[in-house]
N, CA, C and O of each residue as an XYZ file, in Angstrom:
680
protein
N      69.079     43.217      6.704
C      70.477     42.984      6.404
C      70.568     42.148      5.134
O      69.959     41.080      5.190
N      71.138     42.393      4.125
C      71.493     42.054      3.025
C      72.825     40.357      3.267
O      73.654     39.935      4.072
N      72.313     40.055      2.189
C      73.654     38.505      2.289
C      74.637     39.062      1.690
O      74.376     40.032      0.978
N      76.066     38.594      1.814
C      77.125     38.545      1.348
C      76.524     38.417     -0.178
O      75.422     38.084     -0.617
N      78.145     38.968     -0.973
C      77.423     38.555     -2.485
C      78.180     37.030     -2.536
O      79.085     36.754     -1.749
N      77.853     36.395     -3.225
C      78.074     35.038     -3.478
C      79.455     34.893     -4.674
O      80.070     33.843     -4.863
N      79.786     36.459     -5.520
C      80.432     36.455     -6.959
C      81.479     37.406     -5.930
O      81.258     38.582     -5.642
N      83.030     36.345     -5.313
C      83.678     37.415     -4.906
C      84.797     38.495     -5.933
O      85.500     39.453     -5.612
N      84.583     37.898     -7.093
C      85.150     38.871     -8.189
C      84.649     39.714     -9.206
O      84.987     39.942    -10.368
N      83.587     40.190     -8.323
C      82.630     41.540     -8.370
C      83.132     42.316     -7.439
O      82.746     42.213     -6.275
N      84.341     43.466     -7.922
C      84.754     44.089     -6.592
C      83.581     45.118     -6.072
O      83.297     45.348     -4.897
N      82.923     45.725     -7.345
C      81.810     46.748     -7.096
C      81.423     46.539     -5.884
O      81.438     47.377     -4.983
N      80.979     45.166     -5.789
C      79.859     44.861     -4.546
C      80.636     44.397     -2.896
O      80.267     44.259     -1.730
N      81.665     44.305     -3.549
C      82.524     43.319     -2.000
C      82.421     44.847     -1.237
O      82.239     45.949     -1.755
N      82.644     44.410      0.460
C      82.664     44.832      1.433
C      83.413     44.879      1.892
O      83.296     44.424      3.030
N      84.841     45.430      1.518
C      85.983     45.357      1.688
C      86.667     46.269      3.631
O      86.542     47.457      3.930
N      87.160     45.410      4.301
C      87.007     46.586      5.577
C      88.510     46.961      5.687
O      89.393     46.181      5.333
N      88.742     48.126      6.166
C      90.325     49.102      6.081
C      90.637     48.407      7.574
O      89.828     48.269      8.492
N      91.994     48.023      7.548
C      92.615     47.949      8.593
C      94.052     48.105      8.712
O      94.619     48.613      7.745
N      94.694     47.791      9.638
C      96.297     48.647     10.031
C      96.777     47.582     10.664
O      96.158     47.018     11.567
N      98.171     47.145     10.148
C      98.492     46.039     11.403
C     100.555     46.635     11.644
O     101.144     47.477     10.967
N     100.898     46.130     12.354
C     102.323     46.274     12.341
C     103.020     45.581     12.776
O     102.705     44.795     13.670
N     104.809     45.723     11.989
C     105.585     45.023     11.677
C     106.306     45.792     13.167
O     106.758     46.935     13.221
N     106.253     44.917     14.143
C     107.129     45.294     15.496
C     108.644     44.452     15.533
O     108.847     43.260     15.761
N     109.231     45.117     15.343
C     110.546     44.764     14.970
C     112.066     45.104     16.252
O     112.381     46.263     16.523
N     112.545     44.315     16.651
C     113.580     44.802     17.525
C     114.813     45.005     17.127
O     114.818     45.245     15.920
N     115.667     45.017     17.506
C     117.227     45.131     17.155
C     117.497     43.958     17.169
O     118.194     43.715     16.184
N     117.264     42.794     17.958
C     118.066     41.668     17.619
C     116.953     40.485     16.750
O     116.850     39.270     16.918
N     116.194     41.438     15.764
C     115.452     40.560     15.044
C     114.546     39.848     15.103
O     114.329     38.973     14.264
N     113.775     40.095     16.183
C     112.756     39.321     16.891
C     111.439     40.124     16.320
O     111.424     41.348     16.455
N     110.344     39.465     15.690
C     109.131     40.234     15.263
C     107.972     39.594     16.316
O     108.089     38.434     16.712
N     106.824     40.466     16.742
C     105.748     40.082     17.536
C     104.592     39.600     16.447
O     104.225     40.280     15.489
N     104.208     38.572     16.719
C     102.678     37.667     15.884
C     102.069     37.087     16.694
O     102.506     36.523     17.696
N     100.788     37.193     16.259
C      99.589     36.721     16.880
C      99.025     35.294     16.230
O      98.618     34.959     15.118
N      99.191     34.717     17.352
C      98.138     33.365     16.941
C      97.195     33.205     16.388
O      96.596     32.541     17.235
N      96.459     33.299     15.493
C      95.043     33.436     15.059
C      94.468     31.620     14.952
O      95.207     30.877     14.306
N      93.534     31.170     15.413
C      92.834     29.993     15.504
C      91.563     29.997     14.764
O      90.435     29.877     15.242
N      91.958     30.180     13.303
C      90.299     30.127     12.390
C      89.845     28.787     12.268
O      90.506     27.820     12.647
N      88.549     28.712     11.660
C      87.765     27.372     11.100
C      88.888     26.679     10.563
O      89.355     25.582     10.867
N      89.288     27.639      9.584
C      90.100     26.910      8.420
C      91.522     26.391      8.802
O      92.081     25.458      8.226
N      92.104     27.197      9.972
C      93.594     26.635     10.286
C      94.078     27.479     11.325
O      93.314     28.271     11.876
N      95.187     27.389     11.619
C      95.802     28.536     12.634
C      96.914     29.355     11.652
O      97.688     28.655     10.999
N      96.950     29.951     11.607
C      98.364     31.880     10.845
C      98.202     32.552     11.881
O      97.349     33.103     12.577
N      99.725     32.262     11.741
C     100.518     33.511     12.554
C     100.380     35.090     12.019
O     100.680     35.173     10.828
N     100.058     36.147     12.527
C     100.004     37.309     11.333
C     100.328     38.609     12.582
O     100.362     38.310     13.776
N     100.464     39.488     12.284
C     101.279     40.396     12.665
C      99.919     40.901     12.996
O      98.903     40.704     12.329
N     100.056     41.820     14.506
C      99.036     42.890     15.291
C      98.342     43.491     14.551
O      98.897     43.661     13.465
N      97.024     44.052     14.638
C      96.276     45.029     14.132
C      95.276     44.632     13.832
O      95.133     43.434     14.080
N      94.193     45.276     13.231
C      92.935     45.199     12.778
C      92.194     46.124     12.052
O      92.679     46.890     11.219
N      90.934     46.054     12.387
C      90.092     47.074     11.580
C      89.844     48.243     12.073
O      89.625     48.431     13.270
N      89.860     49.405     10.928
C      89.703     50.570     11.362
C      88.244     51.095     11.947
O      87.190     50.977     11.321
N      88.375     51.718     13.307
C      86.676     52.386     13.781
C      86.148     52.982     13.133
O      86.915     53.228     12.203
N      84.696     53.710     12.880
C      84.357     54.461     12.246
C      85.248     55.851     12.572
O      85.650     56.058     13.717
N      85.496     56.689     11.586
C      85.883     57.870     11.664
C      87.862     57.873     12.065
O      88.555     58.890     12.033
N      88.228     56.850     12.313
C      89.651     56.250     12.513
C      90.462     56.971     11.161
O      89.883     57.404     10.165
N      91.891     56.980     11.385
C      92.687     56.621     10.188
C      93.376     55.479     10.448
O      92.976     54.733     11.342
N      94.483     55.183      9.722
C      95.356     53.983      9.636
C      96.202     53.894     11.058
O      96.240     52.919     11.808
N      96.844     55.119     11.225
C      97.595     55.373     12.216
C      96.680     55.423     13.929
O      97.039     54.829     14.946
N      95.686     56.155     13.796
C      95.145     55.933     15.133
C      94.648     54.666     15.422
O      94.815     54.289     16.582
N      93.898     53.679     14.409
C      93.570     52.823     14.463
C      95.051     51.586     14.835
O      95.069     50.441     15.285
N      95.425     51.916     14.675
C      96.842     50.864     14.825
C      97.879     51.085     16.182
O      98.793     50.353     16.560
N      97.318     52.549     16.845
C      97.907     53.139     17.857
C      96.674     52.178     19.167
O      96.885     51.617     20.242
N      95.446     52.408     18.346
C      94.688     51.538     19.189
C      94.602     49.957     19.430
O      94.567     49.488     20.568
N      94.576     49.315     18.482
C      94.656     47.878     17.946
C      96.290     47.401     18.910
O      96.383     46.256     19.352
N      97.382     48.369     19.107
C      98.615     47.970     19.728
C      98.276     47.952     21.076
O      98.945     47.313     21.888
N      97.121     48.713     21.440
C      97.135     49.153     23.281
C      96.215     47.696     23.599
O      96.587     47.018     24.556
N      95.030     47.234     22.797
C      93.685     46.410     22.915
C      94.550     44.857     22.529
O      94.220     43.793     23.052
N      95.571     44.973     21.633
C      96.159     43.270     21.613
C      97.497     43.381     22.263
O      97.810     42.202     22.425
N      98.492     44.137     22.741
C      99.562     44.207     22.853
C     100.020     44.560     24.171
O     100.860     43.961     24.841
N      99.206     45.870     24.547
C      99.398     46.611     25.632
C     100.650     47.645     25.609
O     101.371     47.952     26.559
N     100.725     48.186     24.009
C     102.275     49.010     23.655
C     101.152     49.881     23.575
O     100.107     49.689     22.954
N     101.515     50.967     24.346
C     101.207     52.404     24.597
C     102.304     53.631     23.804
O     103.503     53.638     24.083
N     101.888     54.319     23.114
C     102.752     55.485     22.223
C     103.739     54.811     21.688
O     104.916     54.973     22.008
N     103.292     53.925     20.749
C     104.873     53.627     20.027
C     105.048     54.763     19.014
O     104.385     55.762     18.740
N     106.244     54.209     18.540
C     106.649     55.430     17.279
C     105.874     54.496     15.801
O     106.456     53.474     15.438
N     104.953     54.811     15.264
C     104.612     54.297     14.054
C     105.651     54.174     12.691
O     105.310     54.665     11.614
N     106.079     53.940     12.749
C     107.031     53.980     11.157
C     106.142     53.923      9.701
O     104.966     53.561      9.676
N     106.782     54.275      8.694
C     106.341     53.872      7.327
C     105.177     52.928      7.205
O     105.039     51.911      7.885
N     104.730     53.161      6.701
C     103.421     52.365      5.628
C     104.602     51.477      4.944
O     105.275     52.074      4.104
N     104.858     50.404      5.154
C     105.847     49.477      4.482
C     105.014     48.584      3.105
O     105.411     48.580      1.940
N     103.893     47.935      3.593
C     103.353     46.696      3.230
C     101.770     47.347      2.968
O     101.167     48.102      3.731
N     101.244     46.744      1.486
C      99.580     46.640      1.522
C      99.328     45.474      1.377
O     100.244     44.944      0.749
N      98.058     44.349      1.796
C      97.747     43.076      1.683
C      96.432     43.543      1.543
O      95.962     44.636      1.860
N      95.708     42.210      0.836
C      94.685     42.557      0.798
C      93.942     40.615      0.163
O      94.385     39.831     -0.676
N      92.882     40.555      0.956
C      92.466     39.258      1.189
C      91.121     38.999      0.969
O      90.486     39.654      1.796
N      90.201     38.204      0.078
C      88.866     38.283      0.008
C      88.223     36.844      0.558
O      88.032     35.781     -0.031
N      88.034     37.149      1.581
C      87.335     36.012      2.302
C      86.301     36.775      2.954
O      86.539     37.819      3.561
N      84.742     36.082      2.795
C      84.007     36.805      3.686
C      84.091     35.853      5.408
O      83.791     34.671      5.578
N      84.611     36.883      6.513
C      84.485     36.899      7.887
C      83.627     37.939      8.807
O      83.023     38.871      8.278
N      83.616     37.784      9.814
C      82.797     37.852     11.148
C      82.042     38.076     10.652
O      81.872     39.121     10.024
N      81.083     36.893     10.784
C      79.603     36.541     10.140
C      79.219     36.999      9.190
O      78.022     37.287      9.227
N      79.908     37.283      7.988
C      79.258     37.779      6.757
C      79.280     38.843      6.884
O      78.641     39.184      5.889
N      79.715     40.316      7.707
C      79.581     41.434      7.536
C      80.860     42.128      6.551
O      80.884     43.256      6.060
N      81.992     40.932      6.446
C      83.062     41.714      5.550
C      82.782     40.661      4.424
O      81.991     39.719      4.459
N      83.709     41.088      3.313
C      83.897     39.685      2.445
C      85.606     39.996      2.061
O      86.189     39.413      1.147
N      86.035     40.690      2.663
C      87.699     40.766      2.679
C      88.349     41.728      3.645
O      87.699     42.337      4.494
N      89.397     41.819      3.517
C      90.091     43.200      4.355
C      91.665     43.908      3.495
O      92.599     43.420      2.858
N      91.403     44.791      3.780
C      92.566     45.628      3.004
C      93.193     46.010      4.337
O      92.526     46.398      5.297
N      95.063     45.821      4.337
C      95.835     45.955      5.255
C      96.501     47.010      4.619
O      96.505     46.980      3.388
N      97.157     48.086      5.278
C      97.729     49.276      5.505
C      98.756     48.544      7.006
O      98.399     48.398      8.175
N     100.245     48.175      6.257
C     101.168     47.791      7.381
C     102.287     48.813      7.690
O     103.105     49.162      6.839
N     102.278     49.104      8.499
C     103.448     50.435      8.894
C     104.635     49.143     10.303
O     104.396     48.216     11.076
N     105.547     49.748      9.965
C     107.018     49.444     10.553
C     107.107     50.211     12.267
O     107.118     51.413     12.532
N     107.160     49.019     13.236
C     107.284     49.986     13.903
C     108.653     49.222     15.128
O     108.807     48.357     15.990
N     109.104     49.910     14.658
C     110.492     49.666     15.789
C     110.251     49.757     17.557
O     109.844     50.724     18.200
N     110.599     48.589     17.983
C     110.698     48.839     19.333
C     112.462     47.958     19.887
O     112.954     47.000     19.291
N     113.072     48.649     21.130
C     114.011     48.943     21.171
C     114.256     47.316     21.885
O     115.434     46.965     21.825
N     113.283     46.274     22.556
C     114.061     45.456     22.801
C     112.695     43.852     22.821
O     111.640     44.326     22.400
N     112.602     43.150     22.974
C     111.702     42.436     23.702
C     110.722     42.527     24.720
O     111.346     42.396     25.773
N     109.358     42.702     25.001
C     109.174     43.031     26.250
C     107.948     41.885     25.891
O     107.784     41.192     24.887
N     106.891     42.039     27.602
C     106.037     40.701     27.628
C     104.894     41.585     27.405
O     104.686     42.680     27.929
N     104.085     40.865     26.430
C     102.744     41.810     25.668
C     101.707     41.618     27.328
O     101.826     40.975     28.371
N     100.933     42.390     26.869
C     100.158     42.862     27.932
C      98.741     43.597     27.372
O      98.508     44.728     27.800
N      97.959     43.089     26.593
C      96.684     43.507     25.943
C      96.075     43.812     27.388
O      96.200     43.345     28.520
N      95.247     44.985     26.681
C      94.370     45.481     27.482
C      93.021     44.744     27.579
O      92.357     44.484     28.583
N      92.795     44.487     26.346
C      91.458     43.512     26.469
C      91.597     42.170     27.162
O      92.707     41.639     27.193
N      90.524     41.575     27.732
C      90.823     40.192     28.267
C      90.605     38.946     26.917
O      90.011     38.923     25.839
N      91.371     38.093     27.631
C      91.273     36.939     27.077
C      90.225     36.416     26.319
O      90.292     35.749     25.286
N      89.465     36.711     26.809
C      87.682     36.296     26.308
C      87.467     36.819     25.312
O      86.791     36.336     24.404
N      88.029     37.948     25.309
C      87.043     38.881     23.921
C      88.081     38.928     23.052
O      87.831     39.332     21.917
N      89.532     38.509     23.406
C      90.693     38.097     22.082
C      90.027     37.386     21.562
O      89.481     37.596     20.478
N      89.898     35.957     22.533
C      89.334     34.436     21.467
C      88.160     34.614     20.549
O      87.968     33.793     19.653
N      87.495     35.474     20.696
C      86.261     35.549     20.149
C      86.321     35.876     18.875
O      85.591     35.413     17.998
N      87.695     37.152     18.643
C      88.435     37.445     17.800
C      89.298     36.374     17.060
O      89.807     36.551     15.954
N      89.375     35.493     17.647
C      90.170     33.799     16.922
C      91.572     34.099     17.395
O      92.459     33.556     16.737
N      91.951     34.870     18.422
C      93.612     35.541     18.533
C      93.668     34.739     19.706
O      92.913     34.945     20.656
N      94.688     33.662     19.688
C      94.830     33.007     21.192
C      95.973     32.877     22.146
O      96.157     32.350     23.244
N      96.929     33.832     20.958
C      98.302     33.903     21.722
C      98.935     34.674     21.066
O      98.644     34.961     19.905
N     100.135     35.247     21.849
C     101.136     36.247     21.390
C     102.346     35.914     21.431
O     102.378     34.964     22.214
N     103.431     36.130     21.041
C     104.380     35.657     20.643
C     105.901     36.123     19.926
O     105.974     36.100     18.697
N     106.739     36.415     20.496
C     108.155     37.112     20.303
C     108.528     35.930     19.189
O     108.708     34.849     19.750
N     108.696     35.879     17.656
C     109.663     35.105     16.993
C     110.828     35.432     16.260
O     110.795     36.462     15.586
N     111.715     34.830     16.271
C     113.675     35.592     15.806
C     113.136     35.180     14.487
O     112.129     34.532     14.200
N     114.124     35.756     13.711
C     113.531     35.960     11.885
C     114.216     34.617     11.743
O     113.471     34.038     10.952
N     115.257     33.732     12.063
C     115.497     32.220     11.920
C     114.672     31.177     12.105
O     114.646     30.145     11.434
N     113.693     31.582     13.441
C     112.681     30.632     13.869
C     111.714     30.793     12.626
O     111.239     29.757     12.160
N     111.341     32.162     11.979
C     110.437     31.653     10.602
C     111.101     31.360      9.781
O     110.396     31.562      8.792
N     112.098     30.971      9.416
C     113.021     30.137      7.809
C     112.576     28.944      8.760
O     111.500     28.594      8.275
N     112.774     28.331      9.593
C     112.825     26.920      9.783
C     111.462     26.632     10.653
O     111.468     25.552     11.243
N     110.152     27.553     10.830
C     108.677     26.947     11.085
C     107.970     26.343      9.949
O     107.708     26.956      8.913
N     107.676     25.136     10.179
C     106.756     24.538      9.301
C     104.834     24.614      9.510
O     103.971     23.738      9.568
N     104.808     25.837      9.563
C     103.481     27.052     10.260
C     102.989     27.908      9.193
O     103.776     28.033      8.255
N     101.917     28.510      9.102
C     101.473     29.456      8.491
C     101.735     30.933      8.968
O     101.284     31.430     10.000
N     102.542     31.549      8.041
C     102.231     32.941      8.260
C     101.908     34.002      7.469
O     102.422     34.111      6.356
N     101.092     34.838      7.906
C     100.752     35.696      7.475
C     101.182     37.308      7.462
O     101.199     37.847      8.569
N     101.510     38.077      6.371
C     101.671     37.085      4.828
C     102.430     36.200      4.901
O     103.223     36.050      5.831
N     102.290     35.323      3.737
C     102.862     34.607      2.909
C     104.193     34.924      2.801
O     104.192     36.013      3.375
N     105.549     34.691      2.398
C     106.830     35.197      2.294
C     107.300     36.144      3.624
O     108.396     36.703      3.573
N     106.601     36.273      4.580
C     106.900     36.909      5.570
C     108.583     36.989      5.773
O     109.160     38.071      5.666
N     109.309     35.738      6.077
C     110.390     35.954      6.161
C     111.074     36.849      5.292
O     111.829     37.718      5.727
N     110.903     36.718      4.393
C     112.013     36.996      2.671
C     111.552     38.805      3.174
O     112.562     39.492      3.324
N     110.304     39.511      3.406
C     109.529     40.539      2.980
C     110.656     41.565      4.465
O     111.414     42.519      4.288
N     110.183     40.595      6.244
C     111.169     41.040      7.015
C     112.463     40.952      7.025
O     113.000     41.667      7.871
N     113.403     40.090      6.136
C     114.710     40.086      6.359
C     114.870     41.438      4.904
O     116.033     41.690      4.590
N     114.072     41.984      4.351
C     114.267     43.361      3.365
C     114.374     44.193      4.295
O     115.482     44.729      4.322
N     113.354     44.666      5.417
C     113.232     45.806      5.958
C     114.700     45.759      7.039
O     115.291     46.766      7.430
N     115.123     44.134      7.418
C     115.725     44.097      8.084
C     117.338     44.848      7.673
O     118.197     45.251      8.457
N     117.346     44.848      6.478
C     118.334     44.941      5.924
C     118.425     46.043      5.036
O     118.876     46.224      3.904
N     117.783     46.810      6.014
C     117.597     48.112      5.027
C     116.910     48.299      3.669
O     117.076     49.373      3.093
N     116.315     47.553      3.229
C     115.213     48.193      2.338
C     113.923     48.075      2.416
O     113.058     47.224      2.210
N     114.062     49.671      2.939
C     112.436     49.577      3.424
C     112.201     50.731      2.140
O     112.909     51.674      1.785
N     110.699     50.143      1.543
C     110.420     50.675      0.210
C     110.068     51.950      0.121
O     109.465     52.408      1.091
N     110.257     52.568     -0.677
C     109.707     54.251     -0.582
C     108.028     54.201     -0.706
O     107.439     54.876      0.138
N     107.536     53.761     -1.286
C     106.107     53.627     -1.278
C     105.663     51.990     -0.693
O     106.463     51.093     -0.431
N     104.905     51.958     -0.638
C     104.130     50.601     -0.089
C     104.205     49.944     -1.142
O     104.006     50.404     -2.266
N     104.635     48.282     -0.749
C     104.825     47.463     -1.513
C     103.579     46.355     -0.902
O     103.159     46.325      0.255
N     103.134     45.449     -2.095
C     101.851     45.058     -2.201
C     102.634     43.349     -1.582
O     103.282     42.753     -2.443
N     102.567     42.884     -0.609
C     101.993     41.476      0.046
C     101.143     40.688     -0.328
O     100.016     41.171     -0.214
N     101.164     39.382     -0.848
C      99.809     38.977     -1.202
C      99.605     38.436      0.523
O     100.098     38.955      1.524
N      98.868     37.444      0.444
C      98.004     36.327      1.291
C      99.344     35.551      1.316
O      99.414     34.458      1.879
């Protein structure tokens, strides 16, 4: 096994991994985020992960909703959002991740219900789930992920959702 490269602005060499996350959105404005508990801090960041071998964006995110969420057949919406982050994680096998975020409407609040257990979330650094109203992020003094989250959901909220994917930083 080879080391991480040490020069992360050598894209040639980075190990960049594809993943899918989504923007679960209700009618009365409430978005679902996940706790994440890293070394470095705790961010809030929206469902999803990395794609399996042989996956696309969409199955992978149909899966990632059933394994953190326990939402079975949602309706996927638009590719809204790309992010993309260069940190090398889980043990040096990535040195960033490229997000593919699609919109996905659900019709009210409900109580998440991951299929995976508890154990193998945390392991993942994910330690909680969480219904928040788009007011509760203008006035959290919290990390979320992305960055501008509010400003990015009160667009889609408000009808402009972009014709092509619009780029998110960190």
């Amino acid at each position: 096994m080879t080391n991480p490269p040490t020069d992360v602005s050598n894209t040639a060499e980075l190990r960049i991994r594809p993943a899918a996350r989504a923007l679960l959105l209700t009618p009365t404005r409430h978005i679902l985020l996940v706790r994440f508990e890293f070394p470095a801090g705790t961010r809030w960041a929206l469902p999803g992960g990395g794609l399996d071998d042989g996956e696309d964006h969409v199955s992978a995110l149909r899966r990632e909703l059933i394994e953190e969420v326990g939402l079975h057949n949602p309706d996927i919406g638009p590719h809204i959002w790309t992010r993309e982050h260069r940190i090398p994680f889980i043990n040096g096998q990535w040195d960033g991740q490229r997000e593919h975020i699609h919109l996905v409407r659900v019709s009210q609040v409900f109580e998440p219900q991951p299929s995976l257990d508890w154990d193998t979330l945390n392991a993942e650094y994910l330690f909680e789930l969480r219904w928040w109203h788009i007011d509760e992020i203008a006035a959290a003094e919290t990390t979320f992920v992305p960055s501008g989250l509010h400003t990015h959901v009160m667009n889609i909220i408000e009808n402009r959702i972009p014709s092509s994917p619009i780029n998110v930083e960190v």
